[in-house]
C-alpha positions, 0 to 999 in steps of 0.5 A: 500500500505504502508503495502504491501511495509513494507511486501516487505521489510521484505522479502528482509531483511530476504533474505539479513540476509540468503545470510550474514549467509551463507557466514559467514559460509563460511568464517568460513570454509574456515579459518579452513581448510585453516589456519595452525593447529598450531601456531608453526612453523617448525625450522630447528636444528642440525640434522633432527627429523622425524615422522614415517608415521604410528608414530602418533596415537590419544595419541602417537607420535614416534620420529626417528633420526639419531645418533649424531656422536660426541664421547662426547655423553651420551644420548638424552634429549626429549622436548614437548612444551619446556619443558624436558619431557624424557632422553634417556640414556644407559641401562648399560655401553657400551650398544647402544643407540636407537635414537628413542621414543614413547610419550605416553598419550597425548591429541587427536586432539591437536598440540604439538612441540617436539624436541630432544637434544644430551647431555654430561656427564654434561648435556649440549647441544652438538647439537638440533634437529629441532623443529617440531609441531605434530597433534595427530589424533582425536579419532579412531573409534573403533568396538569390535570383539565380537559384531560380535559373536566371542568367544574367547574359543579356540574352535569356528572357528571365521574366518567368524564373524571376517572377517565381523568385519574387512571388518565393520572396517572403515578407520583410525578406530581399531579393537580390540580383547579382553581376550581369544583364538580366533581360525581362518582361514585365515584374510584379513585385508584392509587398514587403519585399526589396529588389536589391541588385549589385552595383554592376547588375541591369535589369533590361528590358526585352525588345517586344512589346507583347511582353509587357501588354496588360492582362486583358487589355481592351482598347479604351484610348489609355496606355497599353502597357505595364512597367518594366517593374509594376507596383500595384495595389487592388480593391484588398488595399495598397501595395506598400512597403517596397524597396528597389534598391542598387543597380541599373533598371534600364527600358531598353527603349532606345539604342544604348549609343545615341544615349551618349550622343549630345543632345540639345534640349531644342531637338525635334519631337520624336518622329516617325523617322527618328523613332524607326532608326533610333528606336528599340522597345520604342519602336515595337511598341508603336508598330504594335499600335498601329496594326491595332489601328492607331494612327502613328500619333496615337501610337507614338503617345502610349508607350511604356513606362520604366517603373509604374506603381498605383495605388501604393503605401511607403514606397522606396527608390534607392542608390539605383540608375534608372534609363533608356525608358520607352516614355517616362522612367517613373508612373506613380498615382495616388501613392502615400509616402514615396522617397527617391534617393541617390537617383539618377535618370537618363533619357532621350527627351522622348519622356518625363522623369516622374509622374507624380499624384499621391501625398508625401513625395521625398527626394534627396540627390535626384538628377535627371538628364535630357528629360522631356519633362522632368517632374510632372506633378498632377492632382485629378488627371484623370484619375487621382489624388483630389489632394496632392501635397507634402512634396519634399526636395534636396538638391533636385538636378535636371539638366539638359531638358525641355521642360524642369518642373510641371504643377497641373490641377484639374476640377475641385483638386489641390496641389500644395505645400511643395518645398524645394531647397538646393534645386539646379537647373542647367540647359533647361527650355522652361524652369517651371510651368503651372497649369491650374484649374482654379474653381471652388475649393481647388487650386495650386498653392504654397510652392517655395523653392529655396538655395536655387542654381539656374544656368542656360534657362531660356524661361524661368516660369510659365504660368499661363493666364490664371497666375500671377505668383504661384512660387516664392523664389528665395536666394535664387543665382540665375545666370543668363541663356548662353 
């Protein structure tokens, strides 16, 4: 009996041990996930330090602020840890200062508090930012393209391997592309991913057009075509979180030798003569309009874009080379949060820059050379933002083109709030053309630009006959049309 009862115990208690564990473990993860991540906590300072949403990586952290207004200013001191890590000062005399950084080769998955300070001459603080802790992300998954089968010889059309890879691409994981020409039809990439390509790696169009047909496409009178990357939300919601990063995305819509040919911004129109001795992709694409049909105008007028993104959330252009597209490098509607930084765009006049309606527009060290537009700003055309406003500019440089900057409202929409600082234009037809449509409750609005370089400017504004200020021009050098 004895024995039986000592058996009985042993029982218990082995239950008794179990039900402990398993509420330790419990306790255990309940204080993880409910305690802070970090010791720090955030304290307000004289102005406000924010962290992009797409600002944080596994090894980087971006810092933006708004600039200190204070006449004593020389620069900005950045501190991690309280400890000074970087200074931000002038490139050269006079030059503008972009309140914004990048951390790079820091530690995954750990806590750091950063803060700026605004300096003198001297060195001594004017004012403080506010101390903010941040988590860099755990390591990214990350999947190679050419495990998928794609070959970068500047041959094989990779448009199947590649978008297997994109749809295996996890969220919050990257997708990279390493050296090579890596030929391709249209991509569809999801959210929360990043394209990222090597320094010497090039996503290349393929020269056919049918590739980069719509599904189901009818004839409407709109474009056919998608992009060569295309960024699309649906009835379920955005499409956000997207990172293209590195590389050269290249539209092969032109041949690649009159790209280094100088081209004044004077030339003709693309015709029908230009387009078939120069034209690539370009050409294929207008040839397949007129055996629908369409007259060579018609035609000549819906070409395709490089990187198309509709209906998008905190979308992210990075350290990448964009070129050689068939019409406009850059197609985004009604987008929430988009950063272009340390971007170029090379192209042929035979398209623009960027399209842009949306709210919340950052670009940092943009250049666009030969462009026929360079950034087109749009609210209500046709289908848009009725609202298009916080853009965004540092040191913005558009050389070589036809026409800088364009603002155009149609109906009840506005466009505002647009601050641009450091923005130089060279051999440029007209600097800034304002198309607005003033009815009740719509209009353009609240555009500064600031720390302006002008050279080789035929026209600084044209502003049709609605407007009679619509900018505000601060600390402008125009030097005359050569």
């Amino acid at each position: 009996m004895k024995q039986k009862r000592y058996r009985t115990y042993g029982w218990w208690a082995i239950g008794l041990s179990l039900i402990l564990a398993l509420l330790g473990l419990g306790w255990n993860m309940y204080v993880k996930y409910t305690t802070p991540v970090t010791k720090y906590a955030l304290e307000i300072g004289d102005f406000e330090l924010q962290i992009p949403k797409l600002g944080v990586t596994s090894t980087t952290i971006s810092l933006v602020w708004n600039p200190v207004n204070d006449e004593r200013l020389v620069g900005y001191d950045i501190y991690v840890n309280q400890e000074k890590v970087k200074e931000i000062r002038p490139s050269a005399k006079g030059a503008s200062i972009i309140p914004r950084i990048e951390l790079k080769g820091l530690e995954s998955d750990t806590v750091y508090l950063v803060q700026v300070k605004a300096v003198d001459d001297r060195g001594a603080t004017l004012s403080d930012s506010s101390k903010v802790p941040v988590k860099t992300l755990p390591k990214e998954p990350r999947l190679e393209a050419t495990a998928y089968g794609a070959v970068g010889d500047g041959i094989t059309d990779n448009t199947l391997a590649l978008q297997k890879a994109i749809r295996d691409t996890p969220a919050g994981g990257i997708l990279h592309l390493s050296k090579g020409v890596y030929r391709t039809g249209t991509l569809f990439l999801h959210s929360y991913m990043t394209l990222e390509l090597d320094e010497d790696a090039v996503l290349m169009a393929v020269n056919d057009s049918s590739a980069f047909v719509k599904p189901n496409y009818v004839v409407t009178g709109g474009t056919p075509y998608l992009g060569l990357l295309q960024l699309e939300g649906d009835e379920q919601g955005p499409i956000e979180n997207v990172v293209i990063r590195g590389g050269t995305i290249d539209g092969y819509g032109w041949k690649e030798d009159l790209l280094q040919e100088e081209n004044t911004p004077e030339a003709d129109a693309v015709t029908q003569d230009v387009l078939d001795h120069t034209g690539l992709l370009s050409k294929s694409e207008v040839q397949a309009a007129m055996r629908r049909g369409a007259s060579y105008e018609k035609g000549n007028s819906t070409r395709s874009s490089l990187v198309v993104i509709h209906h998008g959330k905190d979308i992210f252009l990075k350290n990448t080379v964009l070129k050689n597209a068939s019409a406009h490098m850059v197609e985004a509607t009604q987008v929430d949060q988009l950063s272009i930084q340390e971007v170029r765009m090379e192209g042929r006049h035979s398209g623009d820059g960027l399209h842009w309606d949306g709210v919340g527009l950052l670009i940092q060290n943009l250049v666009m050379e030969r462009m026929q537009q360079g950034i087109v700003v749009l609210a209500g055309h046709p289908v848009g933002s009725s609202v298009t406003e916080q853009w965004n500019a540092y040191n913005l440089q558009i050389r070589h083109s036809r026409v800088g900057i364009v603002f155009a409202n149609t109906g009840n929409t506005w466009i505002q709030h647009m601050y641009l600082q450091g923005l130089t234009m060279e051999d440029v037809l007209l600097a800034m053309r304002v198309r607005e449509t003033t009815t009740i409750g719509g209009g353009i609005r609240d555009i500064v630009v600031r720390d302006t370089q002008l050279r080789g400017i035929a026209q600084q504004i044209d502003i049709g006959n609605k407007r009679n200020s619509p900018t505000e021009w601060i600390h402008t050098t125009v030097e005359p049309l050569n």
